[in-house]
N, CA, C and O atoms as CSV, one atom per row, in Angstrom:
chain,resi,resn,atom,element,x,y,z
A,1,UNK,N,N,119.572,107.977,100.578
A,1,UNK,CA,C,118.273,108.501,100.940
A,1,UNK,C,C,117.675,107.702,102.087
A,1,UNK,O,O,117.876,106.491,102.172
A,2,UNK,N,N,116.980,108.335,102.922
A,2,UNK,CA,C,116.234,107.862,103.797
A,2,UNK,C,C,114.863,107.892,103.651
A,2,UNK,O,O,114.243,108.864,103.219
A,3,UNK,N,N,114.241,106.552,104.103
A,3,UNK,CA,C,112.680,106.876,104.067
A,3,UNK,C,C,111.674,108.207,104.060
A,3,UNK,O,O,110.870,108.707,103.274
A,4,UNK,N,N,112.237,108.515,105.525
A,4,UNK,CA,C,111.774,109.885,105.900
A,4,UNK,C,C,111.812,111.126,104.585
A,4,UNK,O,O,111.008,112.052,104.471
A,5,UNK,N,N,113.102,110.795,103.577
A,5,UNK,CA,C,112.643,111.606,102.536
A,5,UNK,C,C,112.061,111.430,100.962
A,5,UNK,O,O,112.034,112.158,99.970
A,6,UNK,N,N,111.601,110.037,101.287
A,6,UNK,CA,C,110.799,109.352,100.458
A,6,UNK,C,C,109.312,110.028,101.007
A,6,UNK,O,O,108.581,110.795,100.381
A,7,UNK,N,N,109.113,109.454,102.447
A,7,UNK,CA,C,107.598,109.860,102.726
A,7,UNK,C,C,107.053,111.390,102.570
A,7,UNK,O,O,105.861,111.672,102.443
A,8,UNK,N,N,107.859,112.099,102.593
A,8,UNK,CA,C,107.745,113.584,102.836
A,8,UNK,C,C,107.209,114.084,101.266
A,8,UNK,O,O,106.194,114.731,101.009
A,9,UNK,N,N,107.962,113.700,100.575
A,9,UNK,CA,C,107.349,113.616,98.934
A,9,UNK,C,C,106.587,113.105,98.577
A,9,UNK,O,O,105.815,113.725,97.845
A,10,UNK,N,N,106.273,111.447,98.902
A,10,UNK,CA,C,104.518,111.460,99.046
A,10,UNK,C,C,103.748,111.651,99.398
A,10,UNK,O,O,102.700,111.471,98.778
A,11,UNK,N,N,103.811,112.293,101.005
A,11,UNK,CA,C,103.122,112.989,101.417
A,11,UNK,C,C,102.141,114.457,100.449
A,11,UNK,O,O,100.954,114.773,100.366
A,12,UNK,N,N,103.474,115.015,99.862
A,12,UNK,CA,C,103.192,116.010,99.406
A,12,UNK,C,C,102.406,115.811,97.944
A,12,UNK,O,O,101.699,116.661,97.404
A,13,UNK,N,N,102.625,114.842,97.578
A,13,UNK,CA,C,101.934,114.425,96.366
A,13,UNK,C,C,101.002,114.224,96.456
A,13,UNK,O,O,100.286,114.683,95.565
A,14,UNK,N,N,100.322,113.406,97.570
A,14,UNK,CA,C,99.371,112.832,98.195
A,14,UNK,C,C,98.388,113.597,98.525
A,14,UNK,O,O,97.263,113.354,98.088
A,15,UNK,N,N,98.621,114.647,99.345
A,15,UNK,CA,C,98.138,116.077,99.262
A,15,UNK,C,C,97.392,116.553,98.371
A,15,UNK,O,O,96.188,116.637,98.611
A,16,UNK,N,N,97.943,117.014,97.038
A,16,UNK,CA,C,98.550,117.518,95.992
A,16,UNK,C,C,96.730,116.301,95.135
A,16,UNK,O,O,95.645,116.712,94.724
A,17,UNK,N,N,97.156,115.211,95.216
A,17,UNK,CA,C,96.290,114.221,94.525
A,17,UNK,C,C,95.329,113.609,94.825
A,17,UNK,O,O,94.659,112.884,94.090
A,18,UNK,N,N,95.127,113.911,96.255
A,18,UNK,CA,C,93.836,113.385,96.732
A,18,UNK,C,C,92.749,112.877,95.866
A,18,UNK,O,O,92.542,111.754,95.407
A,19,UNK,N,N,92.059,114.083,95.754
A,19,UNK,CA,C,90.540,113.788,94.692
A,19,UNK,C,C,90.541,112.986,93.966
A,19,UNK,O,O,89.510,112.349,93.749
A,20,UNK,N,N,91.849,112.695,93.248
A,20,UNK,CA,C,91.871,111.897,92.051
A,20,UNK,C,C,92.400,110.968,92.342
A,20,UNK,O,O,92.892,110.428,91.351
A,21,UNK,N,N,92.633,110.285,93.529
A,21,UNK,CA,C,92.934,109.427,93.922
A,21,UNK,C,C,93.112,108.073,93.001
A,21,UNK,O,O,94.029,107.604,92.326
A,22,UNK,N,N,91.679,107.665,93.342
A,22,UNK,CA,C,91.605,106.552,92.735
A,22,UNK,C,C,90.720,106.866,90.284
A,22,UNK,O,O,90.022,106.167,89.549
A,23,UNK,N,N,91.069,107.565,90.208
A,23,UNK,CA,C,91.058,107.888,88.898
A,23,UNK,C,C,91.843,107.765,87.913
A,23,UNK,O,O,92.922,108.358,87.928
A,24,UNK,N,N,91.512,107.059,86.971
A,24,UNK,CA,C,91.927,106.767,85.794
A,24,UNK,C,C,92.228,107.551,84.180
A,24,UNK,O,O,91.518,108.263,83.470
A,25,UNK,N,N,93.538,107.055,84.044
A,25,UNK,CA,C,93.574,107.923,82.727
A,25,UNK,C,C,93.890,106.813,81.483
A,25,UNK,O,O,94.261,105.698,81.850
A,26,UNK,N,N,93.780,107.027,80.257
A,26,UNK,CA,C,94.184,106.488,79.131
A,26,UNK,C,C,95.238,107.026,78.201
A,26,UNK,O,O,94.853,107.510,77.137
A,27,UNK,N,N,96.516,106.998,78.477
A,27,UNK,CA,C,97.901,107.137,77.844
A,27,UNK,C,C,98.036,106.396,76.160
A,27,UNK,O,O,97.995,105.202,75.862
A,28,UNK,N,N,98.131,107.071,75.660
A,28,UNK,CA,C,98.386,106.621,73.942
A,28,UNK,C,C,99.561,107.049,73.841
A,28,UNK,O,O,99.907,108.133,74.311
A,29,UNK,N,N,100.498,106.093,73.084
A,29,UNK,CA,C,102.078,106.273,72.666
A,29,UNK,C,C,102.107,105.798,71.278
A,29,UNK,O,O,101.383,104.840,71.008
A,30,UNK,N,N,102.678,106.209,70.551
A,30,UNK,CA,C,102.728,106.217,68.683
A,30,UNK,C,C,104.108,105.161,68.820
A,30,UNK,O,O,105.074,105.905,68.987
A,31,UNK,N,N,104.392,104.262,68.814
A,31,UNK,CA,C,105.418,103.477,68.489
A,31,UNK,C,C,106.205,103.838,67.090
A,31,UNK,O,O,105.746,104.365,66.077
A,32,UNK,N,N,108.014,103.222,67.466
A,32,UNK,CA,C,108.991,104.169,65.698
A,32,UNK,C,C,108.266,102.938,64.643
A,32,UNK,O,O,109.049,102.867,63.696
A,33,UNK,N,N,107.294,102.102,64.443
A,33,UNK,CA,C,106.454,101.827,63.402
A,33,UNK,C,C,105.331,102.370,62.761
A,33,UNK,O,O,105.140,102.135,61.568
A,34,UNK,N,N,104.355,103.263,63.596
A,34,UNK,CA,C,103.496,104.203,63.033
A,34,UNK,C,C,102.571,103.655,64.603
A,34,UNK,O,O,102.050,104.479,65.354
A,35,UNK,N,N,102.537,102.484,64.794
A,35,UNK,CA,C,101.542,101.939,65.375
A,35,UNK,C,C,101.456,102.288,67.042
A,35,UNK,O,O,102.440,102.210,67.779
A,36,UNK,N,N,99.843,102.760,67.580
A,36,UNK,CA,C,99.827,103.154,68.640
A,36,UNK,C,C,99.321,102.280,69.917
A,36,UNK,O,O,98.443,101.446,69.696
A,37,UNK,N,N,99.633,102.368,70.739
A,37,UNK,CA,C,99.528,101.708,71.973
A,37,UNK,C,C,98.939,102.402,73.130
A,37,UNK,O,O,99.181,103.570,73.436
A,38,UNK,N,N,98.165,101.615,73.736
A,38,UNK,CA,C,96.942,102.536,74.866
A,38,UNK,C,C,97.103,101.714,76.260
A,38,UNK,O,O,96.944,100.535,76.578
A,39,UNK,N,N,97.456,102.785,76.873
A,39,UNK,CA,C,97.476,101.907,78.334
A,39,UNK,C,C,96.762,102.621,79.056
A,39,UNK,O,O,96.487,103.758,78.676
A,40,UNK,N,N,96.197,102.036,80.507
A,40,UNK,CA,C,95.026,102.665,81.396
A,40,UNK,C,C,96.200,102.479,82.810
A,40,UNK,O,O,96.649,101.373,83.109
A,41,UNK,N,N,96.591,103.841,83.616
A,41,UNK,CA,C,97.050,103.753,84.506
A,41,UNK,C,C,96.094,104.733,85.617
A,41,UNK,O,O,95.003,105.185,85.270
A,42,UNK,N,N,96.450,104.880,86.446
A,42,UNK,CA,C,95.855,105.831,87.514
A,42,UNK,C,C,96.765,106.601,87.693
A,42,UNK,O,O,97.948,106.310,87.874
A,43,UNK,N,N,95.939,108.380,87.629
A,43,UNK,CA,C,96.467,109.374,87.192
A,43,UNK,C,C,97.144,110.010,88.420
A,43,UNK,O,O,97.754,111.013,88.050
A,44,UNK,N,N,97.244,109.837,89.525
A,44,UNK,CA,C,97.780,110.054,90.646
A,44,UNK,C,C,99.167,109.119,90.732
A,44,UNK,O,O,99.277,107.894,90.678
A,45,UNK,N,N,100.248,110.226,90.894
A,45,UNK,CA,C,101.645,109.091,91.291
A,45,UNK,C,C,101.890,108.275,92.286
A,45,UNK,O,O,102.540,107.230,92.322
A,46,UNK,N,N,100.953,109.203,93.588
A,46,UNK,CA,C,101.091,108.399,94.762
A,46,UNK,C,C,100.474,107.296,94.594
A,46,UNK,O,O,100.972,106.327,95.167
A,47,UNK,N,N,99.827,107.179,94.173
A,47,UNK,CA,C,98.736,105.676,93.553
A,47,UNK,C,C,99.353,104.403,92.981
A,47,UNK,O,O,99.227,103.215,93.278
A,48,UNK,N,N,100.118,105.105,91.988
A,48,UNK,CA,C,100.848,104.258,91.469
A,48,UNK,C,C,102.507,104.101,92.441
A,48,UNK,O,O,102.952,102.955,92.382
A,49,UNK,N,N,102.984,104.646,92.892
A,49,UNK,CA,C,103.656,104.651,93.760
A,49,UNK,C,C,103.414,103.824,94.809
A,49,UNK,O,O,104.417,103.275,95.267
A,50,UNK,N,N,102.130,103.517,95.441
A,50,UNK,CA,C,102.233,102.079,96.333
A,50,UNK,C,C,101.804,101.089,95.698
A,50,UNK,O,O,102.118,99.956,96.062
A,51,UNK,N,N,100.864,101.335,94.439
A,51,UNK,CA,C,100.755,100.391,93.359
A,51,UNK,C,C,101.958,99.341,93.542
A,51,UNK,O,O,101.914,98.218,94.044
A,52,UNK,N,N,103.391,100.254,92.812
A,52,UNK,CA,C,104.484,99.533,92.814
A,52,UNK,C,C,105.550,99.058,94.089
A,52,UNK,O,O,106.551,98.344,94.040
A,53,UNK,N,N,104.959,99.699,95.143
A,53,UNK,CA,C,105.521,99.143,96.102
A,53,UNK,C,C,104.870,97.753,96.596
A,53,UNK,O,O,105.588,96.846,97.016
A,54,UNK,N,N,103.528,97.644,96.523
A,54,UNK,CA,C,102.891,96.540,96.897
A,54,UNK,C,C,103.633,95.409,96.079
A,54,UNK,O,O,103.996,94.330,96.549
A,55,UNK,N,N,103.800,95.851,94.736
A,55,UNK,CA,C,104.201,94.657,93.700
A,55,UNK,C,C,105.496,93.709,94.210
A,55,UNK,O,O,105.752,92.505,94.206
A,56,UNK,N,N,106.075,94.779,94.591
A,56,UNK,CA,C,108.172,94.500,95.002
A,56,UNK,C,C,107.620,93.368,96.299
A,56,UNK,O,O,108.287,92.334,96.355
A,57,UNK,N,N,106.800,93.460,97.029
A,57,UNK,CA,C,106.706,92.544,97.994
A,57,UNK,C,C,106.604,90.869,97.363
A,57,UNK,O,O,105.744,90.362,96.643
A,58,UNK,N,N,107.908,90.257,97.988
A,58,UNK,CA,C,107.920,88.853,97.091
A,58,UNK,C,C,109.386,88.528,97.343
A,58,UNK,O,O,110.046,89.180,98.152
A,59,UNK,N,N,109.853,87.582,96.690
A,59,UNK,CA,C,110.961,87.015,96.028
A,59,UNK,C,C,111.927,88.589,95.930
A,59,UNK,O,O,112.642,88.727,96.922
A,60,UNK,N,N,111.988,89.255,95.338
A,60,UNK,CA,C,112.263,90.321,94.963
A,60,UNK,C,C,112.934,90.974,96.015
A,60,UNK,O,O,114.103,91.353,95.944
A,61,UNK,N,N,112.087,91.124,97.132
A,61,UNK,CA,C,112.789,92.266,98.461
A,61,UNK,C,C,113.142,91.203,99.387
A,61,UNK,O,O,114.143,91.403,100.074
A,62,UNK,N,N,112.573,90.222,99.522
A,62,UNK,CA,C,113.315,88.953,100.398
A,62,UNK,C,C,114.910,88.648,100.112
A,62,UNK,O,O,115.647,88.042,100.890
A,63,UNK,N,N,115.299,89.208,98.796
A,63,UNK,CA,C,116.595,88.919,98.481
A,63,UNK,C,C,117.396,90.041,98.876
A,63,UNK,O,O,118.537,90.304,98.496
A,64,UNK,N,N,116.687,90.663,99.666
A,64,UNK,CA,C,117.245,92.157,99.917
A,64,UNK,C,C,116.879,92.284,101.817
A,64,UNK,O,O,117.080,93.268,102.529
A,65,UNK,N,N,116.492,91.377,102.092
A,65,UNK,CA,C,116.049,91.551,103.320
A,65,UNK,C,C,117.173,91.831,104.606
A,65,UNK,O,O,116.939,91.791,105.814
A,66,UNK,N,N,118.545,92.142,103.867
A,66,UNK,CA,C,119.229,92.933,105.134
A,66,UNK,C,C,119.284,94.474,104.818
A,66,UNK,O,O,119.985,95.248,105.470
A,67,UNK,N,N,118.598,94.802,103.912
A,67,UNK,CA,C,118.413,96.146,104.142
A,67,UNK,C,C,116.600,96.856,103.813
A,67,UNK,O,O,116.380,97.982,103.367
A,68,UNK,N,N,115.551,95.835,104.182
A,68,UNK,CA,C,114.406,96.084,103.701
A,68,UNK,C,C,113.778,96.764,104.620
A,68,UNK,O,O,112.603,97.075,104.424
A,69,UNK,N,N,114.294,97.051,105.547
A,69,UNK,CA,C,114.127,97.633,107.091
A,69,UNK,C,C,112.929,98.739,106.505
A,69,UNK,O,O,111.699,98.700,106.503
A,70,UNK,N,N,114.046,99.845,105.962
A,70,UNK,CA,C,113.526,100.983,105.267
A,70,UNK,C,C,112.415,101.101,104.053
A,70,UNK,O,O,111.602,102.015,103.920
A,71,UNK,N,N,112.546,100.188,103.377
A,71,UNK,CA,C,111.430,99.743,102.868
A,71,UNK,C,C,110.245,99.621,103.848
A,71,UNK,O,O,109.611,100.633,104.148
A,72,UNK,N,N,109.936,98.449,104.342
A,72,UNK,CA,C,108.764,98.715,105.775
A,72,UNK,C,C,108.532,99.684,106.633
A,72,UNK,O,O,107.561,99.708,107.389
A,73,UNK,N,N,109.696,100.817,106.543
A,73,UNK,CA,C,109.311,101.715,107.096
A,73,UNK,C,C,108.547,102.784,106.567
A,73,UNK,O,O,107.774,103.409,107.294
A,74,UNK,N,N,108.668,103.004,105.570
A,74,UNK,CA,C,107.992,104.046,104.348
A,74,UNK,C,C,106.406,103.076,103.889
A,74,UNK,O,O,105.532,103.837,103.474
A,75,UNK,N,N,106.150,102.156,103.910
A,75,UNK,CA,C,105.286,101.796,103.743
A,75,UNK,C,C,104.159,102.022,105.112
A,75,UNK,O,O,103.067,102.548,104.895
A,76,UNK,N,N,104.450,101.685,106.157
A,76,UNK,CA,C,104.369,101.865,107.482
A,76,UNK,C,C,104.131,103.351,107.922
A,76,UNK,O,O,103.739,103.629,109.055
A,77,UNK,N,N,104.381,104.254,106.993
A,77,UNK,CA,C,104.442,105.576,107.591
A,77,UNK,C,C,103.154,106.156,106.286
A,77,UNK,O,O,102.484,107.183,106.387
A,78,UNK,N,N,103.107,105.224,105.213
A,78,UNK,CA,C,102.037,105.327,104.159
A,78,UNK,C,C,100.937,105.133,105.065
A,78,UNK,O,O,100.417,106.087,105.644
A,79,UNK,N,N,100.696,104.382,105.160
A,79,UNK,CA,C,99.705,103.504,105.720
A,79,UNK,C,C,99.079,104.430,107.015
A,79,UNK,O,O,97.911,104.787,107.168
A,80,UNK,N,N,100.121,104.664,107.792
A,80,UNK,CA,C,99.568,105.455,108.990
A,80,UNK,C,C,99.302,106.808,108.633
A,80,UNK,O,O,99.042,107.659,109.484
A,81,UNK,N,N,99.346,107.001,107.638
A,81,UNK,CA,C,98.526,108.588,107.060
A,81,UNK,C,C,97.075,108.207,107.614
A,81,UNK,O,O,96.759,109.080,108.423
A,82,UNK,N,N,96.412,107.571,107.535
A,82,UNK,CA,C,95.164,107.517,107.461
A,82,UNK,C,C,94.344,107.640,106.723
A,82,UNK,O,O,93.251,107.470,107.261
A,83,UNK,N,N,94.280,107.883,105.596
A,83,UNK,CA,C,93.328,108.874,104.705
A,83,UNK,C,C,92.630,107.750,103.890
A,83,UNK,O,O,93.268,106.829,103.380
A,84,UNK,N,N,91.508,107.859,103.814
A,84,UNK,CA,C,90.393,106.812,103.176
A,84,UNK,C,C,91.019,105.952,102.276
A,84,UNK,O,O,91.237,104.768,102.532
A,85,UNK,N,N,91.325,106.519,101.201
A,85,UNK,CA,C,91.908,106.150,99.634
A,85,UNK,C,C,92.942,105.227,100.172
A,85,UNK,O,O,93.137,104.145,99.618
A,86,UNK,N,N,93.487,105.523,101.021
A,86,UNK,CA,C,95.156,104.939,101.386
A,86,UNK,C,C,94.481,103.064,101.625
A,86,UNK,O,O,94.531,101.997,101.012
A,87,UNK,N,N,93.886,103.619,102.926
A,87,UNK,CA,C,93.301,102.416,103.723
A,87,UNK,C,C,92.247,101.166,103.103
A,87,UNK,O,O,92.031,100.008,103.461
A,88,UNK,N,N,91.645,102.154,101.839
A,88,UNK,CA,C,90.819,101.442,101.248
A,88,UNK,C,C,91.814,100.567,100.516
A,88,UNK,O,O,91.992,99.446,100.990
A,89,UNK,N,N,92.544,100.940,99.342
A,89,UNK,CA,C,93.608,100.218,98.784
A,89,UNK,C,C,94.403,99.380,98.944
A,89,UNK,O,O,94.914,98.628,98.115
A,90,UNK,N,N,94.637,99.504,100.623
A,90,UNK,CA,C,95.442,98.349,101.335
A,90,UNK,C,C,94.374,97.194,101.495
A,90,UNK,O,O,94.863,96.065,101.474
A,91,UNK,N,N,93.093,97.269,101.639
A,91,UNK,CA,C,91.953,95.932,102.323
A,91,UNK,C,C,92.030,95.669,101.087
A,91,UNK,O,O,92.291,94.494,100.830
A,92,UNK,N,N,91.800,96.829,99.659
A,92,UNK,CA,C,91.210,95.992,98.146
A,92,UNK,C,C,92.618,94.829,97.956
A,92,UNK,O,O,92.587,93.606,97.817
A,93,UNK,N,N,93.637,95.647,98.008
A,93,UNK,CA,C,94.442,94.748,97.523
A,93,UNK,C,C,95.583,93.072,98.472
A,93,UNK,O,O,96.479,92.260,98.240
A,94,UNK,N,N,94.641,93.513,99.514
A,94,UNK,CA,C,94.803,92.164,100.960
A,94,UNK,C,C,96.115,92.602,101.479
A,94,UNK,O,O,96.844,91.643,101.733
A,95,UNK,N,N,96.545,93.558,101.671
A,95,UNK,CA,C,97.770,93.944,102.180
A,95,UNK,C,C,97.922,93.084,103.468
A,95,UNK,O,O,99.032,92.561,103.571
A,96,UNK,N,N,97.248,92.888,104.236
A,96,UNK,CA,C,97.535,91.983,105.458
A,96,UNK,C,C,98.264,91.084,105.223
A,96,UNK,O,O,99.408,90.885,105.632
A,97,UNK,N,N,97.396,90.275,104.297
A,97,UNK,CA,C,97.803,88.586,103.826
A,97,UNK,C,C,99.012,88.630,103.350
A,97,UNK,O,O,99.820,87.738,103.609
A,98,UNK,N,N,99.327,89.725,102.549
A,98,UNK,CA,C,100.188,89.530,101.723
A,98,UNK,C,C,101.498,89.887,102.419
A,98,UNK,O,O,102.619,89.556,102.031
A,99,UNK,N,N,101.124,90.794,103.781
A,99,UNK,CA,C,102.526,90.885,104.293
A,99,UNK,C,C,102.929,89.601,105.356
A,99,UNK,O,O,104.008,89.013,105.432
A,100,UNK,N,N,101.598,89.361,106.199
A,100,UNK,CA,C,101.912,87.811,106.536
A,100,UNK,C,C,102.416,86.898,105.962
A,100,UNK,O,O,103.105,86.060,106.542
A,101,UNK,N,N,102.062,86.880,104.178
A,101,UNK,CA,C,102.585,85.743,104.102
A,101,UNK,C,C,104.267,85.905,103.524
A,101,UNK,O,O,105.060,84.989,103.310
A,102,UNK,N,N,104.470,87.318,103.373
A,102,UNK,CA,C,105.752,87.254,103.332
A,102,UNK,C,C,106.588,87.049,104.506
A,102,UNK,O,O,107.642,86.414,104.492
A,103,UNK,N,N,105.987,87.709,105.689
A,103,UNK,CA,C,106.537,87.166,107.035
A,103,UNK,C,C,106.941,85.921,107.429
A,103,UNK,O,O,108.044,85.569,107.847
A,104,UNK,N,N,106.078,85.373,107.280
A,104,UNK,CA,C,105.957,83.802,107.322
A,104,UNK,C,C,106.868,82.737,106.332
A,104,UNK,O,O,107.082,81.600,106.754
A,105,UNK,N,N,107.241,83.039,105.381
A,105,UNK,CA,C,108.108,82.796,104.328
A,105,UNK,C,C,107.674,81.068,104.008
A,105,UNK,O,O,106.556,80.812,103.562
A,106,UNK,N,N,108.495,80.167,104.237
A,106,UNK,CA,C,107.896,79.017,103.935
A,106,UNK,C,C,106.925,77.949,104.838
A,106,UNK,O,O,106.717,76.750,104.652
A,107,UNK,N,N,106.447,78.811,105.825
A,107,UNK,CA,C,105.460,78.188,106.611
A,107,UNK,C,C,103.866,79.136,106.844
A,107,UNK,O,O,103.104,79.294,107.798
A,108,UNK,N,N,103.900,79.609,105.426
A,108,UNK,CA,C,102.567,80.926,105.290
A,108,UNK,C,C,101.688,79.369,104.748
A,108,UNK,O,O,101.994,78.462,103.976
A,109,UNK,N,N,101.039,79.525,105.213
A,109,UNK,CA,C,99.397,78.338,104.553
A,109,UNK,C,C,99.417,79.164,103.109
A,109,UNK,O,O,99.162,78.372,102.202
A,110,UNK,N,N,99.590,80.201,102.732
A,110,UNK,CA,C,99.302,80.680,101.555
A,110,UNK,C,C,100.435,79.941,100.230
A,110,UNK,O,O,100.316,79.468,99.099
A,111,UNK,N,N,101.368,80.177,101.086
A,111,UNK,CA,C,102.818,79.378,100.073
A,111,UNK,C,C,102.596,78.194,99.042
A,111,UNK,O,O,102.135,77.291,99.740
A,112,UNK,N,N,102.663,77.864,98.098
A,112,UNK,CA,C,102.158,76.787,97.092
A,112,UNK,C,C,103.423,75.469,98.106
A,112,UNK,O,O,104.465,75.771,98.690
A,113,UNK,N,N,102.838,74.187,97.981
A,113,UNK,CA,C,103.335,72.968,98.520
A,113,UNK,C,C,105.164,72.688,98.090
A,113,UNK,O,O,106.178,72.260,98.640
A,114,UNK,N,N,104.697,73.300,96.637
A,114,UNK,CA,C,106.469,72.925,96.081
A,114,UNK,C,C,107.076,74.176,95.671
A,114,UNK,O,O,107.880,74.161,94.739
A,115,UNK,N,N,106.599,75.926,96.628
A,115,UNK,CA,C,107.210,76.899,96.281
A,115,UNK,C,C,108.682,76.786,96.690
A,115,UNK,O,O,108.870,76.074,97.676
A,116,UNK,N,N,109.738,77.330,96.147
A,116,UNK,CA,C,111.004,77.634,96.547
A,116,UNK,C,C,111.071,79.189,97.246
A,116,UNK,O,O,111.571,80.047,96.518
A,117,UNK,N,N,110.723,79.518,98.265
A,117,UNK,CA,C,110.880,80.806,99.075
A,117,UNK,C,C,112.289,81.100,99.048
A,117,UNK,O,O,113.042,80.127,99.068
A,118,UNK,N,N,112.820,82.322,99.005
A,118,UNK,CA,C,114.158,82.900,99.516
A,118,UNK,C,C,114.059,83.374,100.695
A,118,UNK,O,O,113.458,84.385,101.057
A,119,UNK,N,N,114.943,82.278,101.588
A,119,UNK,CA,C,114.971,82.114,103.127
A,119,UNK,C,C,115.560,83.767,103.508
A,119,UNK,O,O,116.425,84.273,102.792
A,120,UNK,N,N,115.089,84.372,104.482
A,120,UNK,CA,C,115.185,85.582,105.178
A,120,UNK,C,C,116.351,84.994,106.084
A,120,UNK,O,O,116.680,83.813,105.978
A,121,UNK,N,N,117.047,85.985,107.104
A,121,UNK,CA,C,118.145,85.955,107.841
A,121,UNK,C,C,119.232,84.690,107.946
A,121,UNK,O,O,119.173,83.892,107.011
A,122,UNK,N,N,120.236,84.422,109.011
A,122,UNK,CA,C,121.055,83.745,109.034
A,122,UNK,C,C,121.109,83.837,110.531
A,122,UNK,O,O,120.377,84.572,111.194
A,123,UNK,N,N,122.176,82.911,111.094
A,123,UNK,CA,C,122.876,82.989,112.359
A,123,UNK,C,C,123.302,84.423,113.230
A,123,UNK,O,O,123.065,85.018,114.281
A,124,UNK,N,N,123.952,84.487,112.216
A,124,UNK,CA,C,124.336,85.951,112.560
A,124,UNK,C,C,123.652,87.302,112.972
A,124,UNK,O,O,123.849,87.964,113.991
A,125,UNK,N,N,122.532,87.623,111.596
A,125,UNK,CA,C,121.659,88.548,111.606
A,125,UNK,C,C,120.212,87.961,111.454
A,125,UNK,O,O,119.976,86.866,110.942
A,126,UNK,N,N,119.050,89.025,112.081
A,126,UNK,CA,C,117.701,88.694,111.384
A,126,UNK,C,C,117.033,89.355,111.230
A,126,UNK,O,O,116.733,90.138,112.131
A,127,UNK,N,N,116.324,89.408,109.774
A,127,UNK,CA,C,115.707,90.181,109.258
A,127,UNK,C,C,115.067,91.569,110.032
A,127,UNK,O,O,115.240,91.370,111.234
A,128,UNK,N,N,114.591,92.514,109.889
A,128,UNK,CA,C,113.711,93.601,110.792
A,128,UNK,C,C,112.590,93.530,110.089
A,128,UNK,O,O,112.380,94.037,108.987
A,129,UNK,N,N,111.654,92.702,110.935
A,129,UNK,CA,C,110.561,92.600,110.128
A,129,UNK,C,C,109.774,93.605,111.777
A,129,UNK,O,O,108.937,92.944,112.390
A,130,UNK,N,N,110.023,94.777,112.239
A,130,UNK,CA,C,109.078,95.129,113.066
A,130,UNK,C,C,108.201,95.859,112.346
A,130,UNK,O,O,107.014,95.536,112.405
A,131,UNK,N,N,108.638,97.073,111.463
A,131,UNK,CA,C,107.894,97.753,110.436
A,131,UNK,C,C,106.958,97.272,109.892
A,131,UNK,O,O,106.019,98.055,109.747
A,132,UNK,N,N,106.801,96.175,109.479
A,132,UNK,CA,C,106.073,95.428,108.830
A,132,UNK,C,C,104.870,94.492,110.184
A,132,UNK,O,O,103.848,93.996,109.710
A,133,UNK,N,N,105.026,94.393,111.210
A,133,UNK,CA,C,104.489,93.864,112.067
A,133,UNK,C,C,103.626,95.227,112.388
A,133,UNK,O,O,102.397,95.203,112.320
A,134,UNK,N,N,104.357,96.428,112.745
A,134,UNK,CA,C,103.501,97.481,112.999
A,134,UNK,C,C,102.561,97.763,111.864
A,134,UNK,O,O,101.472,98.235,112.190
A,135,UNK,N,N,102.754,97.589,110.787
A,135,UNK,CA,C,101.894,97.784,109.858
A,135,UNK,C,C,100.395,97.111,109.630
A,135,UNK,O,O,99.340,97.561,109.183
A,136,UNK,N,N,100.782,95.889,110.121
A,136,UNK,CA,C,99.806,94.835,110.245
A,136,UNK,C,C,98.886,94.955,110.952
A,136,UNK,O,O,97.712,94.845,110.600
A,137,UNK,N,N,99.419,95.283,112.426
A,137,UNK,CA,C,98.843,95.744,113.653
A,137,UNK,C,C,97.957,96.809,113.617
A,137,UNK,O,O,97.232,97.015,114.590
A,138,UNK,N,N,97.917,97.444,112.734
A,138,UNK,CA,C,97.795,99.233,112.661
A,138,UNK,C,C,96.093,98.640,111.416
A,138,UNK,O,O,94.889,98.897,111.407
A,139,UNK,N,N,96.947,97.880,110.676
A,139,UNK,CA,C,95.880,97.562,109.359
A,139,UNK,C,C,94.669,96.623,110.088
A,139,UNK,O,O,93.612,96.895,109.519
A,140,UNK,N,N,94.479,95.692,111.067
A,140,UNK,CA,C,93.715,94.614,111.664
A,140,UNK,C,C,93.193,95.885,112.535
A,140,UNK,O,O,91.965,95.926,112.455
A,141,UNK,N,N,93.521,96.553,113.047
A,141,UNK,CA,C,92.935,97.802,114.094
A,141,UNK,C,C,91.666,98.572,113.326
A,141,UNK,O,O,90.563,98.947,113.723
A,142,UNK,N,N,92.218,98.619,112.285
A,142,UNK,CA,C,91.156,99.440,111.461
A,142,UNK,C,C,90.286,98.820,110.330
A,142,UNK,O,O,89.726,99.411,109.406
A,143,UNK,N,N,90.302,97.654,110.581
A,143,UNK,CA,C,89.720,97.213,109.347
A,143,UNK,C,C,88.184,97.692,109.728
A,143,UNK,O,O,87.265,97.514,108.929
């Protein structure tokens, strides 16, 4: 799969979920003991969908960073939707910082003194962090 047909489906969801953007639901599940369990998610997928993309940013996709290209690109193509909800979500949740300081890896001021970062590229190859630079660029433009 390619980004391009990742975005096209959130797009359409996105669409699709607007209004309810940022709205909340309360999910109850009966556990095989009798006993029930209540969780509060937001009722829109696309929501939760960069929800969980924001999360993966870390340790996590740094270990993946010869193919995260596409990753930054679908985020990057989120983002440049424009649409209130989108943009608001990225400032609530510091998307800037947080992609700087993954950029930055062990020389982010944010990094704890005795973090162990998973070093990005090698000799050979280096990372594609442009996606992610355009993103930044695009996010400081509009704040």
């Amino acid at each position: 799969y390619t980004h391009k047909g990742f975005f096209s489906a959130f797009k359409c969801s996105f669409n699709t979920e607007y209004k309810f953007f940022d709205q909340r639901e309360t999910i109850t599940t009966k556990q095989p003991n009798g006993e029930e369990t209540r969780k509060e998610q937001f009722i829109a997928l696309s929501r939760r969908f960069i929800e969980k993309m924001l999360e993966m940013i870390g340790h996590e996709l740094a270990t993946q960073w010869t193919k995260f290209g596409q990753f930054f690109d679908l985020l990057r193509d989120i983002v440049l939707i424009s649409e209130t909800p989108i943009l608001k979500l990225c400032f609530d949740k510091d998307l800037i910082s947080i992609l700087l300081d993954f950029y930055l890896e062990r020389k982010s001021p944010l990094a704890p003194k005795d973090s162990k970062r998973y070093e990005m590229g090698n000799l050979a190859q280096q990372p594609n962090f442009c996606p992610l630079i355009e993103t930044v660029t695009y996010l400081v433009r509009n704040c």
